[in-house]
LUMLUMDO-290238 format. One record per residue: x, y, z of N, C-alpha, C, O, CB in turn; residue in one letter. Coordinates in steps of 0.2 Angstrom, whole numbers, plus 5000, padded with zeros to 4 digits. Glycine has a CB too. Layout:
REM residues N
XYZXYZXYZXYZXYZA...
REM end
This chain:
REM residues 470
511449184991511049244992510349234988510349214982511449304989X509949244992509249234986509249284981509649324980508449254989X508649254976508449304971508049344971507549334974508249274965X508149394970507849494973507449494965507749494959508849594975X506549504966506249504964506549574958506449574952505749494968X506849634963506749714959507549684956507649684950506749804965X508049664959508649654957508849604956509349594960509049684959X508649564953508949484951509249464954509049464960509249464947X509949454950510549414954511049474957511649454959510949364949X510949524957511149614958511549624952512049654953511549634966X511449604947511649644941511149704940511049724935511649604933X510849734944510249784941509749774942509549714942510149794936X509149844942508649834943508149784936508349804930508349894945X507949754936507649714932506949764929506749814932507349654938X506849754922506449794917505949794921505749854921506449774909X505449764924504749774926504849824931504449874932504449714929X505349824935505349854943505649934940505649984944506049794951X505949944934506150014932505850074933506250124933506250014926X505250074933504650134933504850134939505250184941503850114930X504550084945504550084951505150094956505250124961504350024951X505550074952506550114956506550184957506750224961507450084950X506250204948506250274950505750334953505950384955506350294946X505050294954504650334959505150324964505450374964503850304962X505450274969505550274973506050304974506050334980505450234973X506650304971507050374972506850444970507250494969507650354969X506350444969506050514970505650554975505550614976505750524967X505350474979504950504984505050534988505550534991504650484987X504650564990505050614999505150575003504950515003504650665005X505650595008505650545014505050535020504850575024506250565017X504850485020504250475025503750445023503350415027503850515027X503750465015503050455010502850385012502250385015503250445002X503250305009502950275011502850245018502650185019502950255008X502950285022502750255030502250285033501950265038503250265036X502150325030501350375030500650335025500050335025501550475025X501150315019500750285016500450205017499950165015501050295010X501050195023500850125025500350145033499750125034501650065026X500550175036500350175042499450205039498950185041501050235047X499250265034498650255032498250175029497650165029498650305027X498650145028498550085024498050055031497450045031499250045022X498550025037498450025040497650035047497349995051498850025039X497550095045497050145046496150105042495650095044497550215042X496450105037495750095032495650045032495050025030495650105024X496049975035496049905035495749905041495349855042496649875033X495749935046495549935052494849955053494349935057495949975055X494749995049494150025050493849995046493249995048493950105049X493849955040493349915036493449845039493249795035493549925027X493649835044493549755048493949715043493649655041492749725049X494549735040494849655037495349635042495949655043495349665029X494949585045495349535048495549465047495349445042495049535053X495949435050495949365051495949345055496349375059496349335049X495449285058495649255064496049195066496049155062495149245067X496549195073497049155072496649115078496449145083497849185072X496849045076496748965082497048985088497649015087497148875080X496848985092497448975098497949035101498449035104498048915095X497649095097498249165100497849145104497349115103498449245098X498349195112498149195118498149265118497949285123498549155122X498249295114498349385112497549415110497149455112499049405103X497649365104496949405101496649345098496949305097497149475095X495749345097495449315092495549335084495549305079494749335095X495749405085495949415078496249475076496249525080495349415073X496449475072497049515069497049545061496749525056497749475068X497449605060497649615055497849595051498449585054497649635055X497849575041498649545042498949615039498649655036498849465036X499749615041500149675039500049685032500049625028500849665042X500049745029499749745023500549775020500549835021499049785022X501249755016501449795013501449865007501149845002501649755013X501649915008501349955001501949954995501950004991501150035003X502449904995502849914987502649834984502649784987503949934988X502249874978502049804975502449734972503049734970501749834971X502149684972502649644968502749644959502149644961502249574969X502849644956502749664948503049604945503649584946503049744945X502649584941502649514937502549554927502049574923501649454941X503149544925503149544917502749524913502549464914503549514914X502449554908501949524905502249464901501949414903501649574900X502749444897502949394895503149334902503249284901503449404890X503149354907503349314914502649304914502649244914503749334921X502249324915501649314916501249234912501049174914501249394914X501349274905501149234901501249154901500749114901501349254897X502049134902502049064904501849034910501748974910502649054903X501849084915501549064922500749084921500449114925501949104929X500349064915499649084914499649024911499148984913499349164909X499948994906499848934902499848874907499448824907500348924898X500548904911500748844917500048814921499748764920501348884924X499948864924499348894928498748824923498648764925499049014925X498448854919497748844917498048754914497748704917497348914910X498548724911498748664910498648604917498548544917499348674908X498848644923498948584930498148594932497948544935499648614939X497748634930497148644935496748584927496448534927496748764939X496748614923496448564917496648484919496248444919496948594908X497048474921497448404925497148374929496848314930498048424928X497248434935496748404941496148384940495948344943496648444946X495848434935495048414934495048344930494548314930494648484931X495448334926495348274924495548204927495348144925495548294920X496148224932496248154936495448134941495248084942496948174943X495248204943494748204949494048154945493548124948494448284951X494248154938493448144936493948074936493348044935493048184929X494148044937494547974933494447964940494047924942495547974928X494948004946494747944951494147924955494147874959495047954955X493547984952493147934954492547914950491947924951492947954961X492947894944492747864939493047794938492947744941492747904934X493447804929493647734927494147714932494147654934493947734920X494647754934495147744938495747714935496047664937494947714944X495847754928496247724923497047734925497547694925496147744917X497047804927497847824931498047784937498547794940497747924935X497547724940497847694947497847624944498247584947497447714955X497347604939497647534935498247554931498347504927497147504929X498547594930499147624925499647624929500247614928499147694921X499547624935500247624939500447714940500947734942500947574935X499947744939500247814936500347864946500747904949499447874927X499847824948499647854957499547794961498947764961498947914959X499947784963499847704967498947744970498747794971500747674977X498747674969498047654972497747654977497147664978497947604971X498347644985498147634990498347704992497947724997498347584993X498847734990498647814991498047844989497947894994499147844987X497647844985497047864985496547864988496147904990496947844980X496547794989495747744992495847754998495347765000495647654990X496347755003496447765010496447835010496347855016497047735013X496647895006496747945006496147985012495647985011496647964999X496248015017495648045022495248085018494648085020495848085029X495548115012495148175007494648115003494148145000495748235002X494748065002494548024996493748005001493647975006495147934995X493148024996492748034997492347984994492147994988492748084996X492147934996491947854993491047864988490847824983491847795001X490747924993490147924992490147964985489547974983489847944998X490347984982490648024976490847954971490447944966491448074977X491247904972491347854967490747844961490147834963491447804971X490947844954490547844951489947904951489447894947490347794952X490147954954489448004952490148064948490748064949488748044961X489748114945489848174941489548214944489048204946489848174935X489848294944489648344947489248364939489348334934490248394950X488648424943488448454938488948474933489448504936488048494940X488948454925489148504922489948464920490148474914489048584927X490248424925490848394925491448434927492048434925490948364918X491148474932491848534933491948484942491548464946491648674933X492448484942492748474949492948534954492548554958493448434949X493648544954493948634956493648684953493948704948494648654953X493248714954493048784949493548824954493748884951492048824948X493748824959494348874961494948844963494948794967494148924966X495348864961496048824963496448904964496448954960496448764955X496848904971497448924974497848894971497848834974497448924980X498448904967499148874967499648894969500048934966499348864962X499948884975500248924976501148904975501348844978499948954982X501548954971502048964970502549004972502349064974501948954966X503448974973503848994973504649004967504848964963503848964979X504749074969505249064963506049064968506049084974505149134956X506549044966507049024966507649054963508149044965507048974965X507549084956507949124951507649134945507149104944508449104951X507949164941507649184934507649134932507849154927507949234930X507649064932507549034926506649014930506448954930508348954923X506249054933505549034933505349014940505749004944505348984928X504548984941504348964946504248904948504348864943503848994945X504148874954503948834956503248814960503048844965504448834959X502848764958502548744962502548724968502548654969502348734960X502548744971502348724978501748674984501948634988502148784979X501248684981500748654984500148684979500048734975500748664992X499848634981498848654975498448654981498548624987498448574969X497848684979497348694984496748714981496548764978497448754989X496448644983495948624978495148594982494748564979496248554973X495148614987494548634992494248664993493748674990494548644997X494548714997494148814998494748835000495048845005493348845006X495048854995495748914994495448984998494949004997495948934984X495849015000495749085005496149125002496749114999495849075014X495849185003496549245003496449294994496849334992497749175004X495949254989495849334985495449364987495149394983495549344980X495249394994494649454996495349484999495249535002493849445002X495949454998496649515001496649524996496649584994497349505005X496749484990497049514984496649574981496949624978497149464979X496049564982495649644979495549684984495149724982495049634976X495649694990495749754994496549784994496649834995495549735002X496949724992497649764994497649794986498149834985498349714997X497249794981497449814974497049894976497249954976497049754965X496149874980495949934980496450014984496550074982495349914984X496649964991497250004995497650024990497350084989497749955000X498050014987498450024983498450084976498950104973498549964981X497750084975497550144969497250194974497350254972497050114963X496950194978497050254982497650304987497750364988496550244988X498150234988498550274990499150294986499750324989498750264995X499050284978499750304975499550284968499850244964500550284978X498850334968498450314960499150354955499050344949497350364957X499650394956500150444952500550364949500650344943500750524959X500750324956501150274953500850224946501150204941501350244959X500250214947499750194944499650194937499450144933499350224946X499750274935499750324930500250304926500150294920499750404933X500750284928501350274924501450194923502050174921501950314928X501050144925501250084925500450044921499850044921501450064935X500750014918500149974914499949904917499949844916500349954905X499649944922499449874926498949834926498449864927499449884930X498849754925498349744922497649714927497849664930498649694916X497049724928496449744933496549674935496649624931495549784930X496349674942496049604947495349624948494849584948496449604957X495149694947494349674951493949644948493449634950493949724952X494149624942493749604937493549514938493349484933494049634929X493849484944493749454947493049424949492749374946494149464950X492949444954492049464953491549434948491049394949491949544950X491949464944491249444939491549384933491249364929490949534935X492249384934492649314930492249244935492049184933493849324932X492249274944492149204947491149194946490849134946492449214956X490649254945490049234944490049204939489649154938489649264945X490349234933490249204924490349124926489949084923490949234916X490849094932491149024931490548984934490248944930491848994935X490349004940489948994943489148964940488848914940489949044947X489149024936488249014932488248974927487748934925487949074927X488948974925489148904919489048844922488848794918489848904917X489148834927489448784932488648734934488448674935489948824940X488148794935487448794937487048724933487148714927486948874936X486848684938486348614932486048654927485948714927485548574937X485848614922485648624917484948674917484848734915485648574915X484548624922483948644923483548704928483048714929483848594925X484348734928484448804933484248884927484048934929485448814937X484348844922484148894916484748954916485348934919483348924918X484549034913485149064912485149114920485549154921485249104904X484749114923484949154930484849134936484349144939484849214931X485449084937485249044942485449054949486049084949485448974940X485249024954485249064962485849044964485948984964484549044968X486249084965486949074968486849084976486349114978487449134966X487349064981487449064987488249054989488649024987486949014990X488349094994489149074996488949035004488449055008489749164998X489148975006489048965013489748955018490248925017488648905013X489348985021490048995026489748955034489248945035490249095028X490348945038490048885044489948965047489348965048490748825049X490149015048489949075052490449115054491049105052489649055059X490249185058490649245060491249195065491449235070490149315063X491449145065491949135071492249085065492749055068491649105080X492249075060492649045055493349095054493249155055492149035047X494049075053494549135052494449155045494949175044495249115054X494149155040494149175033493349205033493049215028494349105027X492849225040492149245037492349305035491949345033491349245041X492849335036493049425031492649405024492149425023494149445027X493049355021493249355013492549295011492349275005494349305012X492249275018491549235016491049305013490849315007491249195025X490949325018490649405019490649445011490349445006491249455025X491449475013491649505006491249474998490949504994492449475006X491549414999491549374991490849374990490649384984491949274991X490249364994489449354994489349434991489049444986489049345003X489649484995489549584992489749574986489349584981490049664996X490249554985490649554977490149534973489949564968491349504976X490049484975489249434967488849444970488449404969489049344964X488649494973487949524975487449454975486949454972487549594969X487649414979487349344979487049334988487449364992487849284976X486549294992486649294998487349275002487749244999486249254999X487449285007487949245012487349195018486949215022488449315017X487549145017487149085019487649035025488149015024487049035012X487449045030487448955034487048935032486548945028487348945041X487148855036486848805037486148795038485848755034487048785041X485848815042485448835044484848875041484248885043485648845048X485148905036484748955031484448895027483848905026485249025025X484648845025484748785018484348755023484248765029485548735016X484048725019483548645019483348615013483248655008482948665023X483348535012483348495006482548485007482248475012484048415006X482248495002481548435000481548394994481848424990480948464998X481448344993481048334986481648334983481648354977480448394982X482348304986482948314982483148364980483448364975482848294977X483048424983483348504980483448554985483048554990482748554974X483948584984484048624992483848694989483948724983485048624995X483348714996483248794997483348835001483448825007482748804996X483348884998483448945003483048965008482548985005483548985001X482948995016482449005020482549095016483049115015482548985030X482049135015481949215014481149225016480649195016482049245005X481249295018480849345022479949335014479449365015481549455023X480149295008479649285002479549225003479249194999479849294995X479749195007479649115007480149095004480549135004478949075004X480249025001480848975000480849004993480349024989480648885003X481648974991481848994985482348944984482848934987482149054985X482148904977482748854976483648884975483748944973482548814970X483948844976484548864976484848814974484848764977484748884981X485448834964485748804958486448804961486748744962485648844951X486748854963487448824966487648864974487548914977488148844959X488148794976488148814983489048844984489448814989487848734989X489348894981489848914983490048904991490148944996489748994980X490248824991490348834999491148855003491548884998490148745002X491348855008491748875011491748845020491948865025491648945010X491548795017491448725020491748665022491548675028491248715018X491948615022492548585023492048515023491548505027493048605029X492148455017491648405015491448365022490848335022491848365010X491948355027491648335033490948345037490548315040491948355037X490848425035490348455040489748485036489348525039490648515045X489748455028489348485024488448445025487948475023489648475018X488548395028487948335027488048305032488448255031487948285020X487748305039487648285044487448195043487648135046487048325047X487048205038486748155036487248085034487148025036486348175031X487748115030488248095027488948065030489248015029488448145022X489148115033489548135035489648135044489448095048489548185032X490048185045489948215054489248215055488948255052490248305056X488848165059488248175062488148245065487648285063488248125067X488748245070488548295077488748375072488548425075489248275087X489048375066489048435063488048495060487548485057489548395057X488648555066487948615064487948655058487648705057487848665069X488448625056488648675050488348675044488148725041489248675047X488348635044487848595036487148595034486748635037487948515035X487048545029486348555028486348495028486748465024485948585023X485748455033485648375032485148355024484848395021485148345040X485248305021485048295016485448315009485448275004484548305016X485848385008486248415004486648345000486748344994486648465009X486948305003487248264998486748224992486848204986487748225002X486248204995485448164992485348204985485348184980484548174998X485348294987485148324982485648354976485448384971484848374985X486348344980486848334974487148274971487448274966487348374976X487148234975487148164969486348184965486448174959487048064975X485948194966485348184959485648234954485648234948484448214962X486048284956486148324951485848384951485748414945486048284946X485448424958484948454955485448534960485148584962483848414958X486148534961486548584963487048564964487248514966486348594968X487548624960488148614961488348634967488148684970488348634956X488948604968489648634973490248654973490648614976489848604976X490348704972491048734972491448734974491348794977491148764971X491948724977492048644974491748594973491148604974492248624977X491848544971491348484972491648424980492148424983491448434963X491248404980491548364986492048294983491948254979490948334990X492548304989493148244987493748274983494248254982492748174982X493548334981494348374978494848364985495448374984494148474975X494648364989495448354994495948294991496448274995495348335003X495748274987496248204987497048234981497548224980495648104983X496448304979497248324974497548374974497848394969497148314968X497448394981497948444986498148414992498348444997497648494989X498148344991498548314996499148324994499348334989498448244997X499848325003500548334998500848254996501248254991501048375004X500748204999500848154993500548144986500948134981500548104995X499848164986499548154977500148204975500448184970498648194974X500248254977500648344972501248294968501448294962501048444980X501748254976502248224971502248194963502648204959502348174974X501448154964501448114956501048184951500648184946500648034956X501348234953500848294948501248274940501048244936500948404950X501748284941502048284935501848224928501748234922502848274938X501748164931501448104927500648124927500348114922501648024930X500448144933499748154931499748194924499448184919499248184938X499948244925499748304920499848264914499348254911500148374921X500648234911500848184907500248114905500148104900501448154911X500048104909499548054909498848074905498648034901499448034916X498648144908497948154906497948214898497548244894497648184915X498548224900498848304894498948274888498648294883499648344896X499448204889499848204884500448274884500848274879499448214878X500648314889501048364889501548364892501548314896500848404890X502048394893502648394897502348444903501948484901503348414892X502448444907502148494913502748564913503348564913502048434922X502348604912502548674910502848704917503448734917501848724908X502548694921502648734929502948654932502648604931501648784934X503548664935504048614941503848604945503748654947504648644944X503648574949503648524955504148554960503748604960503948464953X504448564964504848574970504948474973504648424975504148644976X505748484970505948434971505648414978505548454982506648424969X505348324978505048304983505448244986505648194982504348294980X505448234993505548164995504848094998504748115004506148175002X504648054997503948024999504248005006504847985004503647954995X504247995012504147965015504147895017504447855020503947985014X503447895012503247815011503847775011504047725013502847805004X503947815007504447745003505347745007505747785007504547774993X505447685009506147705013506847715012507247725016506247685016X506847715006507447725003507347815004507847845008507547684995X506947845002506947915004506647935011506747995013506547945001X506547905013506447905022507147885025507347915030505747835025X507347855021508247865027508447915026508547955031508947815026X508547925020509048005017508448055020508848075024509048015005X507948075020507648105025507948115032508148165035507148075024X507948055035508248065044508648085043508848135047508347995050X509248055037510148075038510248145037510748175039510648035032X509648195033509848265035509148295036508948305031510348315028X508748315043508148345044508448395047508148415051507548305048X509048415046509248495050509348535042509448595041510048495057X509248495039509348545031508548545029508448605028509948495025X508148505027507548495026506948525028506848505034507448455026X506248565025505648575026505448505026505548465022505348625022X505048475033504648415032503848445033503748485037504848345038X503348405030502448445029502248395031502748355031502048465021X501748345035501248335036500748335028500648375024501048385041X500748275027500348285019499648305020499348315015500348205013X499248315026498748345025498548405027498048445027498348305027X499348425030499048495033499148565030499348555024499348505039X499048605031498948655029499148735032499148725039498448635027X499248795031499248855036499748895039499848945042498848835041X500248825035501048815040501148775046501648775050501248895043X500548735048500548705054500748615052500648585047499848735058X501048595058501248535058501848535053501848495049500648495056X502348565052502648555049503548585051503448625055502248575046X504048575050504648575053505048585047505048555041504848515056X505748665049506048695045506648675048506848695053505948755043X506948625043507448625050508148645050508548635054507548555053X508248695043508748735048508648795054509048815059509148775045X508048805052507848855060507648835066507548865071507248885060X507748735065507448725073507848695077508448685075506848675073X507548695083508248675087508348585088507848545086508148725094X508748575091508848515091508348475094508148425090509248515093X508048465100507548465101506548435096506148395096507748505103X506748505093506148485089506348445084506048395082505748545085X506848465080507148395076507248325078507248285073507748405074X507348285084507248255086506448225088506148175087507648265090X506148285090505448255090505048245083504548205082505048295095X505348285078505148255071505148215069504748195065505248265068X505848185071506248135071505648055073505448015069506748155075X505648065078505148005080504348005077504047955076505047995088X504248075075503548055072503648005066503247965066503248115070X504448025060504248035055504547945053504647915047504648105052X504647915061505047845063504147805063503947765059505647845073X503747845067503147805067502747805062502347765060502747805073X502747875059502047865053502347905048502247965047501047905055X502747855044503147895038502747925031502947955027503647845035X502147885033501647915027501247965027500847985023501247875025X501447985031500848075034501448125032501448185033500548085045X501948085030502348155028502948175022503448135022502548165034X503048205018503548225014504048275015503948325019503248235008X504548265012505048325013505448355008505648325003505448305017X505548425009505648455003506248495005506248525010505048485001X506848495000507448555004507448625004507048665000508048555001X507748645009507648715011507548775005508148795004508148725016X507048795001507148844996507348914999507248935005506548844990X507648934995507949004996507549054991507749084986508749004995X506849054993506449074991506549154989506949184993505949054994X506249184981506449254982506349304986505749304987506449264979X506649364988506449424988506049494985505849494980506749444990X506049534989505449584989505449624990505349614996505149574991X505549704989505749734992505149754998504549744997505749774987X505449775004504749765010504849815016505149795021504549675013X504549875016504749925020504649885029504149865032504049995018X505249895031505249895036505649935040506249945040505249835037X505149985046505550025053505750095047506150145049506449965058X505550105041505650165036505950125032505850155026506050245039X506350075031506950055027506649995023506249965026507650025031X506849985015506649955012507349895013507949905012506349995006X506849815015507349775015506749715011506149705010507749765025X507449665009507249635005506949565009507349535013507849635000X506249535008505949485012505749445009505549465003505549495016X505549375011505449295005504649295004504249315009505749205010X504649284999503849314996503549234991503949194988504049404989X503049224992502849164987502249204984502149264986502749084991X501749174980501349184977500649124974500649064972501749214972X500149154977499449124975499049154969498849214969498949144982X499049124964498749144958497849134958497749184962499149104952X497349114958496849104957496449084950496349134947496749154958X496349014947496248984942495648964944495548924948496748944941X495148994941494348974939494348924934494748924929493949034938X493848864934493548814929492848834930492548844935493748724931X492648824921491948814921491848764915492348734912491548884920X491248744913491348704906491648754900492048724896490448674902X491648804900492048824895492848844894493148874890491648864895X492948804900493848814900494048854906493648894909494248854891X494748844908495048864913495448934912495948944909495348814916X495148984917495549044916495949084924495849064930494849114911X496149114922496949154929496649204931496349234927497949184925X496749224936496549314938497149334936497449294934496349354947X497349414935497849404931498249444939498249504940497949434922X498549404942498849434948498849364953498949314951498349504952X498649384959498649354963498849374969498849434969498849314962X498949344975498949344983499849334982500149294979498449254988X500149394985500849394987500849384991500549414995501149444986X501349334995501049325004502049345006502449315002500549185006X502349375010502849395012503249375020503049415025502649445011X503649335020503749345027504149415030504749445030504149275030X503749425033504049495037504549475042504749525045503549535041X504749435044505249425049506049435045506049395040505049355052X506649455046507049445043507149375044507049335049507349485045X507449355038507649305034506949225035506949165034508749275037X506649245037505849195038505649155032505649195027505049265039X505549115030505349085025504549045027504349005024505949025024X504349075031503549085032503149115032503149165036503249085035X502749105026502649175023501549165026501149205024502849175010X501449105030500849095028500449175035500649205040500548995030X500149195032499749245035499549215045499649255050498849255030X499349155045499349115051499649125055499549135061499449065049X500449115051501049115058501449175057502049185058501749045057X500949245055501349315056501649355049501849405048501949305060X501549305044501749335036501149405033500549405034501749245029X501349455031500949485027500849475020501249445016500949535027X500349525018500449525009500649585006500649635009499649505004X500649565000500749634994500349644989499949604986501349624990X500349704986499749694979500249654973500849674973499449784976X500049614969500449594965500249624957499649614956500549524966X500749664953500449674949500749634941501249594939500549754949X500349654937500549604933500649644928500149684928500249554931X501049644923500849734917500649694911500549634911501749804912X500449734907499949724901500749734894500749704888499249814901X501049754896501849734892502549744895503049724892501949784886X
REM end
């Protein structure tokens, strides 16, 4: 039996969720299906959508918005805040190594040919530094827990992570429709996000950008499935929302096209993917980008937030060596777990792999969204079999991991609160001045009974997650 976020191992409700057990057996009956069915209502009418590849239903959708929150302890918090800011301190320091001295792959610490063949491994970066020396300034981590003895990491997402413009609407949702519950809970603020992510950002800006320097979010466009949260995140830092096509490089420096004439532009908050950033560079036949853009950030004269080539350490091969990386670059014992891993690659775990793929999640190390990927106690024989032969021809595209029995949640469904498998996206910003947590994150939920797909993609919703202040 999983572990129940409100009631543990069912000795009882759990000290965080106490306040919250007893709104809840006080409420009227209906309350929250009125309170969700309005939910629903305001999400509709303020256009928060997502759009999904390939429905044959719709271009886009809502994602289902749960209204009982997640609630995270302040001392739980804490060690998953240390956890947090130690792996993203890490990554930024492998990233600078790999495509620098490259001491972690003469140490033996990440086999080498994993790297250098890596599709995320970005050659044209070798030897250069981002403005400023930050790599990630945003990192998605996203985590699962398993029981009270703590969290698990899951996967890192160290590109353009999606999904906090839900986390701060579902907190907004959530204080309008039961500011009473509010009243009684010390809950500690997300909106203050906003302005945690411009302070990183301006930090992050070349030197020579001075202290208020032109920010931009760039997005490929309104038919991207995340331009909500492209949109959104540009209102939030009252900064432009930019394509491609707005940008153009001279003289080594990218500017902006405005209705005043041209305006340089210090960082490019992209939302972009490094393929389609630089025609020049990159995808020729790509419209998304700005040709010359990479000319004017190798000089140094604009940052990227990301920087380019961070895919190599959200691949799901690199995640396996997290543990020595962090070890390696820390000197620390790595605070937050790993989610025991099988390589592939290698065949001694590639047999034990074939011998039980009806018990095992297998991933695709580059994919992402929930796709490409196989649960296989849910599948049927068939798809196991044809996983089977993939994982016969190209054992290195993929890892495997056992089936977690990830925890629950309380989660209204059909009027009835039933318990559903829930993971969690925290939000870890880097600037030169050190790496800090939103204090919350992206509760992502599978709504399906007993579902262990929680990605918004393949039908999962979210929650507001709260975090207390004690």
């Amino acid at each position: 039996m999983a572990f129940d976020e409100m009631s543990g191992d069912g000795g009882g409700v759990r000290e965080s969720y106490r306040g919250l057990a007893r709104w809840l057996a006080d409420a009227p009956e209906g309350l929250l299906q009125a309170r969700s069915r309005q939910a629903e209502l305001f999400f509709r009418r303020m256009g928060i959508t997502f759009a999904v590849y390939g429905d044959a239903e719709s271009s886009e959708r809502l994602i289902p918005f749960d209204v009982v929150p997640r609630i995270i302890g302040a001392a739980e918090w804490a060690g998953l805040e240390a956890g947090l800011v130690q792996r993203v301190r890490a990554i930024n320091l492998f990233l600078a190594d790999v495509y620098g001295a490259q001491e972690c792959l003469k140490a033996g610490i990440v086999p080498a040919e994993l790297i250098l063949t890596n599709p995320h491994y970005v050659p044209e970066m070798q030897g250069r530094r981002p403005p400023r020396g930050v790599w990630v300034h945003i990192a998605g981590v996203d985590l699962v827990r398993t029981g009270e003895d703590g969290f698990y990491v899951l996967e890192d997402n160290c590109r353009t992570p999606s999904g906090v413009s839900y986390m701060l609407e579902n907190r907004e949702m959530m204080m309008r429709l039961f500011p009473d519950l509010f009243a009684d809970y010390p809950v500690r603020p997300v909106e203050t996000y906003a302005d945690m992510l411009l302070s990183s950002l301006r930090a992050s800006a070349p030197e020579a950008a001075g202290a208020d320097p032109t920010i931009v979010v760039l997005t490929p466009g309104p038919f991207n499935s995340a331009y909500y949260e492209h949109s959104f995140l540009a209102d939030k830092l009252g900064v432009d929302l930019v394509e491609g096509r707005d940008l153009f490089v001279d003289d080594g420096k990218v500017f902006m096209r405005t209705t005043q004439g041209r305006q340089q532009v210090d960082v490019v908050y992209r939302r972009i993917d490094d393929d389609f950033l630089d025609p020049l560079t990159f995808r020729p036949y790509s419209t998304l980008g700005v040709p010359g853009l990479m000319t004017a950030y190798q000089a140094g004269t604009v940052t990227l937030a990301n920087a380019v080539g961070t895919g190599v350490a959200d691949d799901k091969a690199v995640y396996t060596y997290m543990p020595e990386i962090i070890r390696f670059f820390t000197g620390e014992e790595p605070i937050l777990k790993n989610v025991p891993t099988w390589r592939c690659r290698e065949p001694e775990a590639l047999k034990e792999v074939l011998s039980k793929l009806d018990q095992l999640v297998v991933k695709e190390v580059g994919g992402s969204g929930g796709y490409g990927m196989l649960v296989g106690p849910a599948a049927t024989r068939a798809e196991i079999e044809a996983f089977r032969k993939k994982l016969i021809n190209d054992p290195d595209d993929f890892i495997a991991q056992p089936t977690l029995d990830l925890s629950t949640a309380p989660t209204l469904d059909k009027g009835e609160l039933h318990g559903r498998h829930v993971d969690l996206r925290p939000f870890v910003l880097s600037d030169p001045n050190g790496v800090r947590v939103a204090p919350g994150g992206l509760t992502r939920v599978a709504l399906k009974p007993g579902s262990l797909v929680v990605n918004s993609s393949q039908g999962g919703g979210t929650k507001d997650t709260w975090v207390l202040d004690v």
